[in-house]
Structure formats: C-alpha cells, structure tokens
VEXPA-308476 format. One record per residue (C-alpha): residue in three letters; x negated, y negated, z; residue number from 0. Coordinates in nm, 4 decimals. Layout:
<sites>
{aa: ALA | X: X | Y: Y | Z: Z | i: NUM}
...
</sites>
This chain:
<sites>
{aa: UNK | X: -1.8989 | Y: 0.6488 | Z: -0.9965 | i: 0}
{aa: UNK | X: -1.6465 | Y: 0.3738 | Z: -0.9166 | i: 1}
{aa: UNK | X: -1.3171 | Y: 0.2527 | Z: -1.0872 | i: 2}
{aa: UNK | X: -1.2887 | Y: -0.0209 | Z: -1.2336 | i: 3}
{aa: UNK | X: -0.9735 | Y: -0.2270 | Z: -1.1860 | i: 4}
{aa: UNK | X: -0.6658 | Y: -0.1551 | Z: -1.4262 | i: 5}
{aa: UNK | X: -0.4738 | Y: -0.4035 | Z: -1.6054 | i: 6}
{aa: UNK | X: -0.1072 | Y: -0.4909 | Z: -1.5039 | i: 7}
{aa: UNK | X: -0.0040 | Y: -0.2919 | Z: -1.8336 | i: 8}
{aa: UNK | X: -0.1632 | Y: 0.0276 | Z: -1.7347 | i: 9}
{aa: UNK | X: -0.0783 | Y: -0.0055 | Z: -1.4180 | i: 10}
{aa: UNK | X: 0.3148 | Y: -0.0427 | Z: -1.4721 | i: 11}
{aa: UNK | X: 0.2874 | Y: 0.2480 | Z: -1.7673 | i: 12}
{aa: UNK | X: 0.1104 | Y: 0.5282 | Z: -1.5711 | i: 13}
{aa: UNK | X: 0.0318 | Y: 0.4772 | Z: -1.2102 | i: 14}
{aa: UNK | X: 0.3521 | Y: 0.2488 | Z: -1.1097 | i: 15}
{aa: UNK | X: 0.5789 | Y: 0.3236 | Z: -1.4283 | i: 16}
{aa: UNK | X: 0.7919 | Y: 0.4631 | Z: -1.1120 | i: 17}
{aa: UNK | X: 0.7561 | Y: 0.5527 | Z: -0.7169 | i: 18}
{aa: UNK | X: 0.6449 | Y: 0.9284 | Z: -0.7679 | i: 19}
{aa: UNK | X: 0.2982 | Y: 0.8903 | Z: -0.7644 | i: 20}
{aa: UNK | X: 0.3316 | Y: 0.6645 | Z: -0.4332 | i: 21}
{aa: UNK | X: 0.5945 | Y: 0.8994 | Z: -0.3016 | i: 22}
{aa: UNK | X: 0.2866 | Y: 1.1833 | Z: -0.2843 | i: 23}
{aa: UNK | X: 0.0750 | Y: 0.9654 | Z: -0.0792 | i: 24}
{aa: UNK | X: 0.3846 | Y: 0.8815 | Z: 0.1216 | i: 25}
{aa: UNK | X: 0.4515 | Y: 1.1941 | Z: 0.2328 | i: 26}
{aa: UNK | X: 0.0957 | Y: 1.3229 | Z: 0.2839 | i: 27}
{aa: UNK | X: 0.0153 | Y: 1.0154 | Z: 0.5646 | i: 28}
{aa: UNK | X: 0.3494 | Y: 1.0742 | Z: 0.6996 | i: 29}
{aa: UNK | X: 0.2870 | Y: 1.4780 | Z: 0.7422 | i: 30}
{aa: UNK | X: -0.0439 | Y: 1.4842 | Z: 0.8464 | i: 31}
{aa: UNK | X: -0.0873 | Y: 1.1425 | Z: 1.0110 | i: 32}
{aa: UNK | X: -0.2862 | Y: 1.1627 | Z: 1.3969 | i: 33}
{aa: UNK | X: -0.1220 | Y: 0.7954 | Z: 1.4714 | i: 34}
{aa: UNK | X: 0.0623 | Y: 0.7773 | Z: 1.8235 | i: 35}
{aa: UNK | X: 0.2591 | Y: 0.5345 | Z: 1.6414 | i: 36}
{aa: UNK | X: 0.4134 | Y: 0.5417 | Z: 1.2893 | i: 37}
{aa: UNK | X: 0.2749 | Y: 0.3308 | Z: 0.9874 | i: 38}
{aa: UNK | X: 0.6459 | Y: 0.1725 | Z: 0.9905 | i: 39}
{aa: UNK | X: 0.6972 | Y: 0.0687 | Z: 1.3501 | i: 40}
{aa: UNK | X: 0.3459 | Y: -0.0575 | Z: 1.3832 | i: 41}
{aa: UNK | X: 0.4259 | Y: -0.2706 | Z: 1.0565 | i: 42}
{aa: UNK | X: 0.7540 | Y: -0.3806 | Z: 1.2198 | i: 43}
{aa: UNK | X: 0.5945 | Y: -0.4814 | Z: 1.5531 | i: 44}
{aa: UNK | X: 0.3666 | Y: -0.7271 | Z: 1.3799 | i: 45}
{aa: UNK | X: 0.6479 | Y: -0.8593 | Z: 1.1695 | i: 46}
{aa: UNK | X: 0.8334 | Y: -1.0410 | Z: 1.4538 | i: 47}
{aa: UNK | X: 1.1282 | Y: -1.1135 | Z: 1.2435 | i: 48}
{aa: UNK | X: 1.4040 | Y: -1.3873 | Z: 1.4019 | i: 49}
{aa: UNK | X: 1.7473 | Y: -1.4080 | Z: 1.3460 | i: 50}
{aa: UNK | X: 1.7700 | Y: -1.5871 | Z: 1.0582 | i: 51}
{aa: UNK | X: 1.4430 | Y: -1.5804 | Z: 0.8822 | i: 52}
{aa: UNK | X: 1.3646 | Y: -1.5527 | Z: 0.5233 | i: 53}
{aa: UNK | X: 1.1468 | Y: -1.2819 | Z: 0.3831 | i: 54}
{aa: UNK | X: 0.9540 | Y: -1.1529 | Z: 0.0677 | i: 55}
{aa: UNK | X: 0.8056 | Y: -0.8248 | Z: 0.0344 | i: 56}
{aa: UNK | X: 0.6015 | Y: -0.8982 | Z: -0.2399 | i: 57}
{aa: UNK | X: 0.4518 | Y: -0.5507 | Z: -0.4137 | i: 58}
{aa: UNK | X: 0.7668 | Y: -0.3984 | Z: -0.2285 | i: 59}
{aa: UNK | X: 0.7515 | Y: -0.0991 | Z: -0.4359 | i: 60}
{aa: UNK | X: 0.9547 | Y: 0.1703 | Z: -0.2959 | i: 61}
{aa: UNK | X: 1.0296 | Y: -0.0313 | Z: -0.0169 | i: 62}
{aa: UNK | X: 0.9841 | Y: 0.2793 | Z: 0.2030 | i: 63}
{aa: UNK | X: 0.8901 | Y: 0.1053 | Z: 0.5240 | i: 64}
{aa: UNK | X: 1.1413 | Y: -0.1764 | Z: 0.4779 | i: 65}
{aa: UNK | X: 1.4065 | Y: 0.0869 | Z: 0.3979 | i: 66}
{aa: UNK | X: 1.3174 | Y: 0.2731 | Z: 0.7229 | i: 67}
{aa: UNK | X: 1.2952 | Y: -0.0152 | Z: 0.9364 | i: 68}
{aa: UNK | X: 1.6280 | Y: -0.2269 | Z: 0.7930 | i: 69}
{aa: UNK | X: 1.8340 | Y: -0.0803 | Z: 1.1131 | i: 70}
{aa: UNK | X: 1.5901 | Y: -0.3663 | Z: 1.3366 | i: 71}
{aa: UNK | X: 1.6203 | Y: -0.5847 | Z: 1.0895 | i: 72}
{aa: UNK | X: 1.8641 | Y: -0.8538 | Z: 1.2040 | i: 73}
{aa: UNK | X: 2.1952 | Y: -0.9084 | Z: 1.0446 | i: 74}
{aa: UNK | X: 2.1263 | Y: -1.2863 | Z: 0.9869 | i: 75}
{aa: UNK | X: 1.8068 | Y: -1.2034 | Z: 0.7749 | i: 76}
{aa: UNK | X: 1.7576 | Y: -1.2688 | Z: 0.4247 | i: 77}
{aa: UNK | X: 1.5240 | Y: -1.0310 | Z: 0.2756 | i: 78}
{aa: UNK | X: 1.3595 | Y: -1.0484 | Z: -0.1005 | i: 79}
{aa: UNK | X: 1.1976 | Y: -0.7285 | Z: -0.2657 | i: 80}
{aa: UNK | X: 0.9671 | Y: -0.8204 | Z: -0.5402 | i: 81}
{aa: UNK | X: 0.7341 | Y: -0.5949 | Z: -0.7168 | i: 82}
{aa: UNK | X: 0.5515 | Y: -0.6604 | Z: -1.0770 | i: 83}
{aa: UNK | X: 0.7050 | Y: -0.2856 | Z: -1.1920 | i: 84}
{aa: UNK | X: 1.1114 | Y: -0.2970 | Z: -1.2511 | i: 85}
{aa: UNK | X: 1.0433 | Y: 0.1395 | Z: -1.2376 | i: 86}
{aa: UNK | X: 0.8904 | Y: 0.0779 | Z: -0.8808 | i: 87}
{aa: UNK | X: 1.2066 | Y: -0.1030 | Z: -0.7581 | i: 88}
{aa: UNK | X: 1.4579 | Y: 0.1692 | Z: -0.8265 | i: 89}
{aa: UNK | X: 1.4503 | Y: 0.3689 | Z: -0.5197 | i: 90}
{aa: UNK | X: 1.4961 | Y: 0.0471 | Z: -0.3053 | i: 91}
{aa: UNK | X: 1.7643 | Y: -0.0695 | Z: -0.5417 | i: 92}
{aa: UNK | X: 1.9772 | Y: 0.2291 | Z: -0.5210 | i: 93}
{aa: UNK | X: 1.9537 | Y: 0.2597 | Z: -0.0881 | i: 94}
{aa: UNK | X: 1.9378 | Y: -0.1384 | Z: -0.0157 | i: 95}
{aa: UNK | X: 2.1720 | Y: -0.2833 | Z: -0.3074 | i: 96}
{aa: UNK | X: 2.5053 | Y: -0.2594 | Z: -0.1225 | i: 97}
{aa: UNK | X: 2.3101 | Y: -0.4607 | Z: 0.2007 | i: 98}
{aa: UNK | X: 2.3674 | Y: -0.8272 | Z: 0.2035 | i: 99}
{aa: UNK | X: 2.0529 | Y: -0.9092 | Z: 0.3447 | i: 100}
{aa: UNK | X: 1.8655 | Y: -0.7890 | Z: -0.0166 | i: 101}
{aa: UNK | X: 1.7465 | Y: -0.9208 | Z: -0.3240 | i: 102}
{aa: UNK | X: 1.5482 | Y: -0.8071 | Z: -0.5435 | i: 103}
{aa: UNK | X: 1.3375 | Y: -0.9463 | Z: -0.8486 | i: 104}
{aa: UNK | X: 0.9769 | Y: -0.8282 | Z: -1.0595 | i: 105}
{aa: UNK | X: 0.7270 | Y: -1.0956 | Z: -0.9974 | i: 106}
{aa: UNK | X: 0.3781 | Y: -1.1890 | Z: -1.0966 | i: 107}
{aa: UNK | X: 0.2149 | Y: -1.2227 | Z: -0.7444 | i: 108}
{aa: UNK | X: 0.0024 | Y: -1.4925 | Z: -0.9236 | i: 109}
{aa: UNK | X: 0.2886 | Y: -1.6787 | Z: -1.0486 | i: 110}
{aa: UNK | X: 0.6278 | Y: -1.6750 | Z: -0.8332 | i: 111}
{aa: UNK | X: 0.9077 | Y: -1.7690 | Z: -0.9647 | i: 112}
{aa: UNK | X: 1.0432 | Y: -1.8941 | Z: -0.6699 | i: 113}
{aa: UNK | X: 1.0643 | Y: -2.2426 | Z: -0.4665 | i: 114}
{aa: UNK | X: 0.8387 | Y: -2.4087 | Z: -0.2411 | i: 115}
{aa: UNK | X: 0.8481 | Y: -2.3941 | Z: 0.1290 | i: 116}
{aa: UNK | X: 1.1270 | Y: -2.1215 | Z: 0.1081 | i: 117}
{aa: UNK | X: 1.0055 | Y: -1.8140 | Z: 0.3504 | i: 118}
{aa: UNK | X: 0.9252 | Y: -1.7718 | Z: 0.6882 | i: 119}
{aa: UNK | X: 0.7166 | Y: -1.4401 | Z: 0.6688 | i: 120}
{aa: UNK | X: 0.5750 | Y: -1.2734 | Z: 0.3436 | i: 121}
{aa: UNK | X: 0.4576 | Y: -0.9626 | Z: 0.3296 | i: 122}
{aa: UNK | X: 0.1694 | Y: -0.8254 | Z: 0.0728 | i: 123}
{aa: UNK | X: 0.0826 | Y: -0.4561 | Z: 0.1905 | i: 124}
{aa: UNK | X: -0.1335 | Y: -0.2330 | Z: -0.0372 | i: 125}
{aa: UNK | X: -0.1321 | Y: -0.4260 | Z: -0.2857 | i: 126}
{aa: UNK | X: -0.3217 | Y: -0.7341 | Z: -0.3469 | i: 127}
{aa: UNK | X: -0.6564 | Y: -0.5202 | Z: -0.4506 | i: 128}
{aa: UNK | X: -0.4350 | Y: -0.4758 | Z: -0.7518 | i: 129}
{aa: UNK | X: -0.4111 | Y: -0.8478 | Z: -0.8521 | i: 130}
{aa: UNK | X: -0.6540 | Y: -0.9734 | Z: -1.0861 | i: 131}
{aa: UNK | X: -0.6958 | Y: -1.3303 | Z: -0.9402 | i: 132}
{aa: UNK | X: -0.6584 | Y: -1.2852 | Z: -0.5521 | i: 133}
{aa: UNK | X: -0.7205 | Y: -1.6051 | Z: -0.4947 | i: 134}
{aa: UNK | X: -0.4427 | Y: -1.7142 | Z: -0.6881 | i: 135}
{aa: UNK | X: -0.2234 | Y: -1.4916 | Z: -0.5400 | i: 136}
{aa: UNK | X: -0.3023 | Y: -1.6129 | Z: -0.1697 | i: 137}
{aa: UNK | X: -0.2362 | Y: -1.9589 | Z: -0.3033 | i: 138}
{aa: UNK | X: 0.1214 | Y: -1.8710 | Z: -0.4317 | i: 139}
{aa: UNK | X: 0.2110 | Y: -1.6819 | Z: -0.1182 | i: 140}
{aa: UNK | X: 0.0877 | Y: -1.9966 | Z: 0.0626 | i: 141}
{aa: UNK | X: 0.2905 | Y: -2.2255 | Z: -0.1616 | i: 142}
{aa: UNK | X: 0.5958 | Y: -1.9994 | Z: -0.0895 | i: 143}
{aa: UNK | X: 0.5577 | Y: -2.0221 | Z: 0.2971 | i: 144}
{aa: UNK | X: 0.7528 | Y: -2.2645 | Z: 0.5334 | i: 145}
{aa: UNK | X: 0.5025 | Y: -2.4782 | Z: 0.7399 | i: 146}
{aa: UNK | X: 0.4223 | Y: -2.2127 | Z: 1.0556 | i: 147}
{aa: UNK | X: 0.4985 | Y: -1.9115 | Z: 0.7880 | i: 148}
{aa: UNK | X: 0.3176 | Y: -1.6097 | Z: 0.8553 | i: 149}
{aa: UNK | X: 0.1443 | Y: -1.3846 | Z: 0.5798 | i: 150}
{aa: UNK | X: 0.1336 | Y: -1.0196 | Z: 0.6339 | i: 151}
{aa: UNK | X: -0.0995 | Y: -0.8360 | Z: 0.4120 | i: 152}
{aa: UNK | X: -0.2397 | Y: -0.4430 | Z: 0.4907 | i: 153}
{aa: UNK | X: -0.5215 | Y: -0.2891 | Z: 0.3065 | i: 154}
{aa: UNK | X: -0.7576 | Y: -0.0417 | Z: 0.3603 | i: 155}
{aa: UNK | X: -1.1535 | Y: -0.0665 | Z: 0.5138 | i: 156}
{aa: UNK | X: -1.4974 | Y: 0.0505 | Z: 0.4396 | i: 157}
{aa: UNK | X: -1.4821 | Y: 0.4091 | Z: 0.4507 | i: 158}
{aa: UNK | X: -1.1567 | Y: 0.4910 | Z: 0.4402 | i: 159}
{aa: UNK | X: -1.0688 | Y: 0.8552 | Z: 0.3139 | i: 160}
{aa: UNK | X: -1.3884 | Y: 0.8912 | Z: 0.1544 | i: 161}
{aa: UNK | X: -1.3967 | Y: 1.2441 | Z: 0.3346 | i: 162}
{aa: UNK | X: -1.1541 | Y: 1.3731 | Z: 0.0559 | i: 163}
{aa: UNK | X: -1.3920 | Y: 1.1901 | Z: -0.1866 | i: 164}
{aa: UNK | X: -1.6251 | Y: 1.4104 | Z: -0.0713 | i: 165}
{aa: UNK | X: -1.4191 | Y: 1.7005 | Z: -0.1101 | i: 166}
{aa: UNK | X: -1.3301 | Y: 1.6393 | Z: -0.4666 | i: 167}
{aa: UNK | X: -1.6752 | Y: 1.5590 | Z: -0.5868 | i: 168}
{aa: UNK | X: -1.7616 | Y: 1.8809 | Z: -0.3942 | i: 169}
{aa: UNK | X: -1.5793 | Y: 2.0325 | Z: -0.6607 | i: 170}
{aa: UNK | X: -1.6499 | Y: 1.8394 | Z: -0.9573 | i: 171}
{aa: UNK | X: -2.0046 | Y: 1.6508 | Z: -0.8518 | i: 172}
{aa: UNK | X: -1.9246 | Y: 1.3464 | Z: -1.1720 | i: 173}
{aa: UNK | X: -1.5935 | Y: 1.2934 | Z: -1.0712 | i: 174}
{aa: UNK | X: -1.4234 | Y: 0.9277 | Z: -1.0207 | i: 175}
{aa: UNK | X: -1.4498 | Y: 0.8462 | Z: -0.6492 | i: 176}
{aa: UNK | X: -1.0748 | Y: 0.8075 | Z: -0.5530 | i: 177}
{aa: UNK | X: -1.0660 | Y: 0.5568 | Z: -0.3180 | i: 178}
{aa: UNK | X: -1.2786 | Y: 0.2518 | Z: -0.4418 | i: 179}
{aa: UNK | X: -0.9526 | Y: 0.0515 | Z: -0.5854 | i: 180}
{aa: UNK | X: -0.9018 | Y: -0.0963 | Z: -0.2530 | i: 181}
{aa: UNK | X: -1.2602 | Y: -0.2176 | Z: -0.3077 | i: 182}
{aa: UNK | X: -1.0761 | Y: -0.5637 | Z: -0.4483 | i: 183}
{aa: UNK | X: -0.9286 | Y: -0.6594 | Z: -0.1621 | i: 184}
{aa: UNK | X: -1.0113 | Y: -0.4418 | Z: 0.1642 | i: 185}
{aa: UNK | X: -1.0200 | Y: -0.5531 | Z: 0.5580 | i: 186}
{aa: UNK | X: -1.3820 | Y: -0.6774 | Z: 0.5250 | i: 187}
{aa: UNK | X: -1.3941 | Y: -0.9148 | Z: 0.2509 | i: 188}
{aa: UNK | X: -1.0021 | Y: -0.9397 | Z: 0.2444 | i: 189}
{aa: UNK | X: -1.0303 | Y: -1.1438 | Z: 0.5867 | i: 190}
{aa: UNK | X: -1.2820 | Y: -1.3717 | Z: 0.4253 | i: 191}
{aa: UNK | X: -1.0427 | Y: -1.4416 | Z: 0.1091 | i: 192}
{aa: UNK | X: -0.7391 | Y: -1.5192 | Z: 0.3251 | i: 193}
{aa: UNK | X: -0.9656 | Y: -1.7393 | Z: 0.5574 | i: 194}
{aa: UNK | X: -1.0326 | Y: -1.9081 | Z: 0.2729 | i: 195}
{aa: UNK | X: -0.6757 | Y: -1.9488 | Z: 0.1279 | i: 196}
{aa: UNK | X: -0.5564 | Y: -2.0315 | Z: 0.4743 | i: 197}
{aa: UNK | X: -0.8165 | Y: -2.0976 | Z: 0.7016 | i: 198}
{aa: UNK | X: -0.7398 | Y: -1.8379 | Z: 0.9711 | i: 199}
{aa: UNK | X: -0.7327 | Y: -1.4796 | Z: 0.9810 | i: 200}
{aa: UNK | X: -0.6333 | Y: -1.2180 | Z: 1.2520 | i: 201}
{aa: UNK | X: -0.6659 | Y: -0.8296 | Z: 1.2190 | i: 202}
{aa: UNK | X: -0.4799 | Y: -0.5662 | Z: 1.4030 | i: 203}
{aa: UNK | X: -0.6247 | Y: -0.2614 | Z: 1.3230 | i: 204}
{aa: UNK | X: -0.3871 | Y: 0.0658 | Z: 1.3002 | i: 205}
{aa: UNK | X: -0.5948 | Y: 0.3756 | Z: 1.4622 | i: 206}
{aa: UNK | X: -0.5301 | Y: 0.6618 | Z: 1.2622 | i: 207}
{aa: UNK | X: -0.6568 | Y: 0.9674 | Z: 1.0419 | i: 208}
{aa: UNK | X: -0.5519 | Y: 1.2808 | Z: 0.9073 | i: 209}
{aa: UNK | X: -0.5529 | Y: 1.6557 | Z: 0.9596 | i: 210}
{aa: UNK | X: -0.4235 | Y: 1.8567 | Z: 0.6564 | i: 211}
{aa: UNK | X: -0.3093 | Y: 2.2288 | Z: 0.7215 | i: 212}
{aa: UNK | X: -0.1049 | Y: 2.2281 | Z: 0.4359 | i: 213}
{aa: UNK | X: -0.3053 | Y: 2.2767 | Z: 0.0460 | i: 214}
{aa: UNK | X: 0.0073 | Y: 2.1219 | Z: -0.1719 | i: 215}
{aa: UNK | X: 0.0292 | Y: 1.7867 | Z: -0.0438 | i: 216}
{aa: UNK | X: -0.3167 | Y: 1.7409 | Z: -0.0907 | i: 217}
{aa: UNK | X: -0.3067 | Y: 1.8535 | Z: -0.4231 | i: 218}
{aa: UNK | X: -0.0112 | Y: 1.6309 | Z: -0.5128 | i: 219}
{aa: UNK | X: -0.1904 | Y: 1.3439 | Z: -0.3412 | i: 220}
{aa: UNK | X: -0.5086 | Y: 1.3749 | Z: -0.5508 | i: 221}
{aa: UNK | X: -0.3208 | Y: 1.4049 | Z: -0.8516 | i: 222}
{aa: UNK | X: -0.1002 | Y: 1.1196 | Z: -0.7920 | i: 223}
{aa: UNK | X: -0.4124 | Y: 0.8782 | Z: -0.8587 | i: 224}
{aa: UNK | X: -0.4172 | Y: 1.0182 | Z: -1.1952 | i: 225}
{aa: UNK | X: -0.4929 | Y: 0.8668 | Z: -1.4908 | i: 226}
{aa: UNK | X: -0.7208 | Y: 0.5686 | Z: -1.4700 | i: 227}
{aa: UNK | X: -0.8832 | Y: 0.7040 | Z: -1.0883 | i: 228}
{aa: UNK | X: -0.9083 | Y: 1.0743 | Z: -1.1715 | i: 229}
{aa: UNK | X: -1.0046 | Y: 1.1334 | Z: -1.5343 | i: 230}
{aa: UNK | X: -1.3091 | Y: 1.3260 | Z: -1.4404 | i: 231}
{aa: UNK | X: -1.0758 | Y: 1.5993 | Z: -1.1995 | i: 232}
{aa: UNK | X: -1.0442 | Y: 1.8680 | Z: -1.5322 | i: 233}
{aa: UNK | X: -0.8899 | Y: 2.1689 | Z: -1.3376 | i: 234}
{aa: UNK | X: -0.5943 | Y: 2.3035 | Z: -1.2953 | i: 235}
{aa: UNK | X: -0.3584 | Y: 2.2061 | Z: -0.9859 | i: 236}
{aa: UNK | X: -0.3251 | Y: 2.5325 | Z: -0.9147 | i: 237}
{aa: UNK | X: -0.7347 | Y: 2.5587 | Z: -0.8871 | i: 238}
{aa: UNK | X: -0.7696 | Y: 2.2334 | Z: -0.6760 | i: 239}
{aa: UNK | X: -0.5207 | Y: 2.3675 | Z: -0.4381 | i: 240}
{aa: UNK | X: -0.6591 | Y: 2.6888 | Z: -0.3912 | i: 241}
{aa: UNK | X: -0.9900 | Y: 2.5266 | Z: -0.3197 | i: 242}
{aa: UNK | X: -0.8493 | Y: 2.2904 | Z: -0.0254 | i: 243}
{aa: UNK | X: -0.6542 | Y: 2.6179 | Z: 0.0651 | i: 244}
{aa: UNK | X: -1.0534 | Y: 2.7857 | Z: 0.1115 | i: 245}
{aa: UNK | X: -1.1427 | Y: 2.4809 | Z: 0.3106 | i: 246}
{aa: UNK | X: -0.8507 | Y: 2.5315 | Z: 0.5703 | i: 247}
{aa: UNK | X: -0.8875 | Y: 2.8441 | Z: 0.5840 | i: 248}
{aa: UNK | X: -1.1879 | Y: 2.8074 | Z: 0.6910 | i: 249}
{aa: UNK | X: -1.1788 | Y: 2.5484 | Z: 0.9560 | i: 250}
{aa: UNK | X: -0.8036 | Y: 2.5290 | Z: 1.0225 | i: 251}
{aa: UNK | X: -0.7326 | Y: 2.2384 | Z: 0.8690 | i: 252}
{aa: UNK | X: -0.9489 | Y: 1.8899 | Z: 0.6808 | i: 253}
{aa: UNK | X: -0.9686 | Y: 1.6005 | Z: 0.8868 | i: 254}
{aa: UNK | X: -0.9772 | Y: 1.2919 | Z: 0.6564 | i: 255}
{aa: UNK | X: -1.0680 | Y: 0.9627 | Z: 0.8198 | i: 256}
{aa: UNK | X: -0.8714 | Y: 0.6553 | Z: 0.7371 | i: 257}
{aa: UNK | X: -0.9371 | Y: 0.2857 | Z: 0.7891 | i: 258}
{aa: UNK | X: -0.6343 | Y: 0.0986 | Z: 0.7693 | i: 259}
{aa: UNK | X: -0.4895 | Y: -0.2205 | Z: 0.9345 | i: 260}
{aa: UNK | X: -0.2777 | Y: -0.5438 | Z: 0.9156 | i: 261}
{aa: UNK | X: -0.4510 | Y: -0.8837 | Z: 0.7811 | i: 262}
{aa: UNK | X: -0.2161 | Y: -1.1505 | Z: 0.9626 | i: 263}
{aa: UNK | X: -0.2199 | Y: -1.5908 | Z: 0.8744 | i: 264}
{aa: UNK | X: -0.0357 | Y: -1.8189 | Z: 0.9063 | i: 265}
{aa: UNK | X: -0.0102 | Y: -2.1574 | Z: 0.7125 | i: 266}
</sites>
C-alpha cells in the first residue's frame, strides 16, 4: 500500500509542525551511516560557493547541513533560509540569527516571493516530492536564478530503504510502506522533470547505506513518519523496538540500503 501525497496543511500541522520528526531521521543516517564521506561535506563539495554569491535554501528546514557547514561558508556570502513551515525554521533561527550572512523567510516553493535573477545557487534537498506542482516549482527556482545559476536539488532513488519497509510490514503485513513519498520527485523521474524545466541535468550519486546496532533510533525513526505514512503501525514503541532489538540480535545489526544523490542544473 502506498501514500498518497499530503497537503501543505497537514504537512505543516503534524509531520513539519516542527524539526523533531526530521531530527529522528537526522540522527539515525548520521549514527549508522557506511558513507566514507558525510551527507554534509559531500553536499558542500557540490555547492562550489564563491565569495560573494547569493543563496536560497529553499525547504531549509532545520538547516542542519547548512548550520554544520557555515564555518566554509565564505564571509562575503549572502545566504536565504526559506521553508513553507515557520515551526521548521526555529532551530536555524536560534543558531544562524546573530550571522550576517542569514535570512530567513516561509515561502511557497511554487510562488516566491522574491525577485528575478537574484541568486547564484539554490538549493532544494528533500523536498520537492513534497510540492504539489513540481513543475511549477522548477520554474520559480529557475525564475529566481542569475543567468549561469546552478540548482541543487537531492532526493532519494528506486529502492531506497525499502529493506526497513520490509521489516515493518514483517511485523504488520497491511502496513503503509514508509518510503514511497519520495515517489513524487525521486532521482529517476526527478532528472527528467528538471531536464525539462532546464534542459540539462547532471547526477552525482552519494554511495551509502546503513547498519543499525542500536533498536531506539530505529524506533524513533519509524515513528517520526507518523501520522499520514504510518497509520497502519498499531503497536506500541516499546513492541517495535523490541522486535528490531530480536533482529540484531540475531544478525548483529540491519543493514538498510539507501539510494540517495544530488540532481545538479544550471540555467
């Protein structure tokens, strides 16, 4: 069974009414993670900031790898932060606000509320499967770009973590799959959408899965896609984590494949 996509109303008043639920899945990638490289330096390698550029994270949330990154960043660089949920933005607000190089606004990714021709990189990772007109979105980030402005977006492949869907419907065989909301906009058809918007597309693919010792994290991971992708998942916490406990006991740990990478264009 798949999910279908949520509204920007539920959205902002369950899954994204603040960063909890994305601080879970946070922490379980950066825990278990098998990269050689870490999620935030391979998204700050393919950023290739210049003194003086302008920048929009748009669908910042957190703004976890921007706020672990900002020490690269260079001191001539004007960053925005937007994100459609004022809750999401707190955490960023309350580390970046006293940094000149930050701004921060909520924005409609399919209607901007900023000028033409203003930035020279924007950034849309993990999030456009969440917009209900992609297209429209690609068209606004394209309207925001200077000419030779580069677009930035990560999502998810074909595949990716559907071991721990496995797991969970291993437990309860009707359940929600988990990871089908990156179904909107993933690295297959995703390429094909920003081809379309800006007639070239380049992927850099980020090698990397998991292996989970640890039964909490998990648990708080699944549970952090409550709501609209887990309605079917009717035990306890305590009896999902005692049942990922079983499986690494057993084995030592769960290895979780992930398919993840960068989408890059430029206009």
């Amino acid at each position: 069974m798949y999910a279908t996509p949520a509204s920007d109303d539920a959205l902002r008043k369950d899954q994204y009414r603040t960063a909890s639920n994305l601080n879970a899945r946070i922490r379980l990638h950066k825990l278990y993670s098998t990269a050689a490289e870490s999620w935030d330096s391979f998204v700050l390698s393919n950023l290739q900031l210049s003194p003086g550029d302008t920048v929009l994270e748009l669908g910042c949330g957190n703004a976890s790898q921007t706020r672990n990154n900002r020490v690269a960043y260079p001191v001539s660089l004007r960053y925005f932060l937007a994100d459609f949920s004022f809750g999401m933005l707190q955490e960023a607000v309350s580390e970046l606000k006293y940094d000149p190089r930050f701004s921060f606004s909520v924005q409609d990714a399919q209607a901007l509320a900023l000028p033409e021709g203003t930035f020279n990189c924007i950034t849309a990772n993990h999030m456009l499967y969440h917009v209900l007109d992609i297209m429209l979105a690609l068209k606004e980030i394209k309207r925001l770009l200077k000419p030779g402005g580069r677009l930035m977006a990560a999502t998810n492949g074909h595949g990716h973590m559907q071991d721990l869907d496995q797991l969970v419907q291993g437990l309860f065989p009707s359940a929600l799959l988990l990871h089908t909301f990156h179904s909107h906009f993933n690295l297959e058809e995703g390429m094909d959408l920003i081809k379309s918007a800006f007639g070239n597309c380049t992927l850099k693919t980020y090698p990397s899965d998991l292996w989970v010792t640890e039964a909490q994290p998990l648990t708080d991971y699944v549970l952090s896609l409550g709501g609209f992708l887990t309605t079917q998942i009717s035990c306890s916490p305590q009896e999902l984590t005692l049942y990922f406990q079983r499986l690494i006991d057993a084995e030592g740990g769960i290895k979780i494949r992930k398919f993840t990478g960068l989408l890059l264009a430029t206009k």
